[in-house]
N, C-alpha and C positions, 0 to 999 in steps of 0.2 A: 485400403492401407491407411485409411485416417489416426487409427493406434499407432503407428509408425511415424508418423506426423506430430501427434501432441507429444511423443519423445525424442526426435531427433530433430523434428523442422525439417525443410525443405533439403534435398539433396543437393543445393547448392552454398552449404554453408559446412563447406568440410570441416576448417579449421576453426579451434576455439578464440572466444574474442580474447584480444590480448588485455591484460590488468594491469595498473598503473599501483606505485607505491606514492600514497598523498600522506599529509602530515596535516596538524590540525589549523594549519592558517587555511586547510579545504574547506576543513567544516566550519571556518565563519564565513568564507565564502560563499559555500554552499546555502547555508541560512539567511545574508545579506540579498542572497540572489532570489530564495525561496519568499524573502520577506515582500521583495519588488515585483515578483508576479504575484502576489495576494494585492499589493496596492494597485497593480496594475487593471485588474477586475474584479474587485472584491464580492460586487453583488453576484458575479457567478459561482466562486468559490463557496459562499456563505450559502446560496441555493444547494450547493451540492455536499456541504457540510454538517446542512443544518438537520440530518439525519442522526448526526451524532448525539445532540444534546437531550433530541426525541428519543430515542432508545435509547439512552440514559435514563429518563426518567420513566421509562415503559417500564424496565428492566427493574427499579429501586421497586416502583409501586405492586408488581406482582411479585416481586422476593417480599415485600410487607405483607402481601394481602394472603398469599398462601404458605404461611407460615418459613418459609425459605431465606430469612435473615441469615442465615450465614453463607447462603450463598451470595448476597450483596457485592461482597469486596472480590469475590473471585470473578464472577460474571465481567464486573465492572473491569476490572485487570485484565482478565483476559479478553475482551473486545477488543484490546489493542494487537491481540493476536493476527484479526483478521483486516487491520490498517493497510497493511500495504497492498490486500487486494480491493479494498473497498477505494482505493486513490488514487485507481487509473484515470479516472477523468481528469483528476489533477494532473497528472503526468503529462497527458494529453495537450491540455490547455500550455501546459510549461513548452512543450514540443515545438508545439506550432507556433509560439511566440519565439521561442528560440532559433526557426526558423525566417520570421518575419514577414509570416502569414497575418492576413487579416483574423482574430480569435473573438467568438461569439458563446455564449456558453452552451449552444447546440455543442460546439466541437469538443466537447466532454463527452460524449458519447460519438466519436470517432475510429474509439479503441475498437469495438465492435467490429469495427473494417478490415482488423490489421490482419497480414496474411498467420497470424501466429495466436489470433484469441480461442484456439483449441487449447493452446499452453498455457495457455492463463486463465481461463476457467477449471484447467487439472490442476492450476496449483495453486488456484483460489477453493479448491475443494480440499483439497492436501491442509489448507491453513486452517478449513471450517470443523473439520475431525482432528485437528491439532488443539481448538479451542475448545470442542466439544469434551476431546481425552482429559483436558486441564480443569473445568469443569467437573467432570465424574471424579480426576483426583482430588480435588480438594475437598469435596463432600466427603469421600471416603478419608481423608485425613479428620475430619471436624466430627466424623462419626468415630470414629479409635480413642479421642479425647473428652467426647461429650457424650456419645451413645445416639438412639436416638429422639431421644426426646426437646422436642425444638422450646428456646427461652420464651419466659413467660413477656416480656417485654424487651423494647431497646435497650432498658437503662439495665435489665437484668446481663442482657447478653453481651453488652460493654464491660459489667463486672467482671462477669465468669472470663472474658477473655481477656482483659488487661490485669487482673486483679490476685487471679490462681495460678499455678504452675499448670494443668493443664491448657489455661489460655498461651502460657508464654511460649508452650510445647508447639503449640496449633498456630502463632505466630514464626516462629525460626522454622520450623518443619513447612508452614504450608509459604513463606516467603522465598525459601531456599529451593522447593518442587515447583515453583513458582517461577524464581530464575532461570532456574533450568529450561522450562517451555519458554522461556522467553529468548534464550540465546539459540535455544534452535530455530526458531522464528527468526531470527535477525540471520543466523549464519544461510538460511538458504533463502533470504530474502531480500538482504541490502540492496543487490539489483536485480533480485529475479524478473521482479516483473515490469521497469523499466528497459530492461534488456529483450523481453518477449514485445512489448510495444516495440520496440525499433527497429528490431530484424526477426528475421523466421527462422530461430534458430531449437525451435523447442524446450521442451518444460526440462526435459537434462542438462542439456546443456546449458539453458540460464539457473538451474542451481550447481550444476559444476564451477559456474564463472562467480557466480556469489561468495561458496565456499572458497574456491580461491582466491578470492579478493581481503575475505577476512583472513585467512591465510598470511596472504601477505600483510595486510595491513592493522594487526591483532590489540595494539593501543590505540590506535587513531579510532578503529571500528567498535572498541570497546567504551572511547570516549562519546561517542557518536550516540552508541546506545543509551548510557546516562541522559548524555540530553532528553531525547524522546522520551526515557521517564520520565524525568524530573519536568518538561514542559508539559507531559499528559497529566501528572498529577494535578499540577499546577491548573489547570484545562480544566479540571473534574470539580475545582472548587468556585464558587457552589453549582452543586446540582447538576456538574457537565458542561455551566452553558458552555464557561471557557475554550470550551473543544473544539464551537463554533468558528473560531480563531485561529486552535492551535492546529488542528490536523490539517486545515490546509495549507498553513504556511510548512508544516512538518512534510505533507504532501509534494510540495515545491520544491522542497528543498534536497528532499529525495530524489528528484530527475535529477538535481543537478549534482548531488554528490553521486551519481552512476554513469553523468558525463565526467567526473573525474577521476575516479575509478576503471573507466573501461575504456579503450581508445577507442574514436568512432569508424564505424565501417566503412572504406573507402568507398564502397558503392551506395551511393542516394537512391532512396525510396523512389517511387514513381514523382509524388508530389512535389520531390525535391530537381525534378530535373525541368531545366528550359524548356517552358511551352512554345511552338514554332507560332508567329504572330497568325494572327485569323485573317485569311483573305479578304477583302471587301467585296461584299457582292451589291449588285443592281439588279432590278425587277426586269429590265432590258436581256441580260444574262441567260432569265431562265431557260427558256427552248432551248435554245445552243448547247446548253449547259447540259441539259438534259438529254438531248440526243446525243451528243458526246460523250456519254458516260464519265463526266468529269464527278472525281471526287467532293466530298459536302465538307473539306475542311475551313 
């Protein structure tokens, strides 16, 4: 029954999570809070971010080396596609901090634990054939305009693109096919996969509660999105490093606008509940203890 599992979650989560209406003093809260867990441990953040700036530059040098310049700006854009599955460990890290756990950057990979990472590797797969489709579209856009024969250099394939009405075609058309994947991306993602870290409630029902969240909230989530452009752009200059920075404070900030967005579940995780104190024990004890069949707590 594990297929039944990575879509509904556990049979103990009848109801859907309830969604809050926030307004934008969230999202500078959200961000202020997102900003104070990056200052909080940055060398973990940056260990687990610094993926970004490397495949940025993987990604430029083989779009150069095999003739694939125009697919540069789409790869590069659309990697943000698969951000929110790639910043569970941040999530994580925000979690346990939010809890007032002791946080080590081992506990970035705590996700792995959760009763519910069958949903979120389904919908970390969901976002990789989402990026992959964005991808194939936009070659097939660059090819309708330009055919296909690839530019003879950078400075050639700046012209043709900024220069001709074919470029300005292959700009508005591949920017607007381009929107589009990217608001599907946010609409079943805002908390999907903050919402699968917290409870077990399945890869459905946390994009049911996503889409209802933008639903409800359709300018604040709309503003929300700008940003994460506008600071990834900003991130990608030069060369990506920026990203080192921006996705995990982006990252952070995400738990926390899906703790204001979603009310929390009255029932605490295991780790959230009172551990009963540890008996003291004595090497005097043992026998006794043993022939007693006394428990080892």
């Amino acid at each position: 029954m594990t297929h039944l599992h990575v879509v509904a979650g556990s049979e103990s989560t009848a109801t859907l999570p309830v969604v809050r209406k926030i307004g934008m003093s969230d999202l500078k809260d959200a961000l202020a809070k997102g900003l104070d867990d990056f200052r909080a441990f940055p060398t973990h953040v940056m260990f687990l971010s610094i993926i970004y700036p490397v495949i940025g530059l993987v990604l430029a040098r083989l779009t150069l080396s095999y003739d694939l310049l125009p697919l540069l700006f789409p790869l590069a854009a659309g990697f943000a596609l698969i951000g929110p599955f790639a910043a569970i460990g941040l999530y994580e890290l925000s979690r346990q901090r939010e809890l007032g756990l002791h946080v080590s950057w081992k506990d970035a990979f705590g996700a792995r634990r959760c009763p519910a990472i069958d949903g979120i590797i389904a919908l970390g797969v969901l976002l990789l054939i989402i990026f992959i489709s964005w991808v194939a579209v936009a070659e097939e856009i660059y090819i309708a305009n330009f055919g296909h024969t690839p530019a003879a250099s950078v400075p050639e394939f700046l012209r043709l693109v900024f220069t001709t009405p074919p470029g300005w075609t292959l700009i508005v058309v591949g920017n607007g096919v381009g929107f589009l994947f990217a608001v599907a991306v946010l609409a079943i993602s805002i908390v999907s996969f903050p919402l699968l870290l917290d409870r077990d409630v399945g890869a459905l029902v946390a994009i049911q509660t996503s889409v209802r969240a933008v639903l409800r909230n359709p300018a604040t989530i709309a503003t929300w999105g700008l940003i994460v452009a506008a600071l990834l752009v900003v991130g990608s200059l030069p060369f990506f490093v920026g990203l080192a920075m921006v996705m995990p404070v982006l990252g952070h900030s995400s738990w926390h606008l899906y703790r204001k967005l979603v009310e929390s579940d009255p029932r605490p995780r295991p780790e959230e509940l009172p551990q009963p104190p540890r008996r003291r024990r004595y090497a005097a004890q043992f026998p006794a203890a043993l022939l007693a069949g006394e428990d080892r707590r």
